[in-house]
N, C-alpha and C positions, 0 to 999 in steps of 0.2 A: 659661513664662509663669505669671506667679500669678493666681490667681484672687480676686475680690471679698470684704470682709471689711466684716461686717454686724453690726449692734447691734440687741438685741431689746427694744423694750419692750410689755408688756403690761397692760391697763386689764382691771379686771373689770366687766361690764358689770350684775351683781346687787346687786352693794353698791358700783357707783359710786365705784372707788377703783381708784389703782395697783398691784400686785400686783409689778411689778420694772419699773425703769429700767436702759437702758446697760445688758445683762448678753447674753454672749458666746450662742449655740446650746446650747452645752452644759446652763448655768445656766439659760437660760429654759427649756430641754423636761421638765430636774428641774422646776423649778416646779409646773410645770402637767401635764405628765405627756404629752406630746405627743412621738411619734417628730421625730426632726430631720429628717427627711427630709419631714413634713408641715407642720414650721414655716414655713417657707421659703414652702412653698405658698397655706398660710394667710395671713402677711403681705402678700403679695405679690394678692390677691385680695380681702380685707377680709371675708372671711365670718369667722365668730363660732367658734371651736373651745368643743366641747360647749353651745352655743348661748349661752354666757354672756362668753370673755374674746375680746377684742378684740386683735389682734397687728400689731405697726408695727415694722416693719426700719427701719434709718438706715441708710445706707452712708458707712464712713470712708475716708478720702483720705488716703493717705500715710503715716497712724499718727499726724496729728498732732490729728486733731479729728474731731467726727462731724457730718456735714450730711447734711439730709433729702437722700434716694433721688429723683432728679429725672427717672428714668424714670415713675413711676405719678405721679396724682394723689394730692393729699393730701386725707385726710377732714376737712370742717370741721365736723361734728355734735358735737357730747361728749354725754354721757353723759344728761341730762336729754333733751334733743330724741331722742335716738333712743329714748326709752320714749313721751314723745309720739307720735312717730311710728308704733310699733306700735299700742299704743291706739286713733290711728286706721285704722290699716289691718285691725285685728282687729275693729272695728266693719265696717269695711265688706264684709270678709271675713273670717268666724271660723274658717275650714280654713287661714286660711293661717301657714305656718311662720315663723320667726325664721330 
């Protein structure tokens, strides 16, 4: 039985910019420098690897095209709102982490 084949992309979340689209495990963990074994994990839970890039699996079907992963939610925040977002929450709490 085969198992699931995934597409990586990853947003930087300091300079609010794309960093790679549609690129294989391989390609994205060069990237950023992230064991493949923690990619997977990362995406799949939406915490920030080294509190800065943001990582979104797609999972492809059949080979013929890529559609979002309809197991998890999807994030609807980008990039602007989630620095809002801390801003407030580091007002209200300064010990607290990203």
């Amino acid at each position: 039985m085969a198992h699931d084949t995934y597409r990586y992309t990853i947003f930087d979340m300091t300079e609010d910019k794309y960093i790679i689209r549609n690129a294989t495990s391989d390609e994205a963990s060069a990237k950023i420098n992230i064991p493949k074994t923690k990619l997977a994990s990362y995406a799949t839970s939406g915490f920030l690897w080294k509190r800065r890039y943001n990582i979104q699996k797609e999972k492809i079907y059949n080979g013929i095209g890529v559609e979002t992963d309809k197991d998890r939610p999807q994030k609807v925040m980008d990039g602007r709102l989630k620095k809002e977002w801390d801003k407030a929450r580091f007002r209200i709490n300064p010990k607290a982490r990203v």
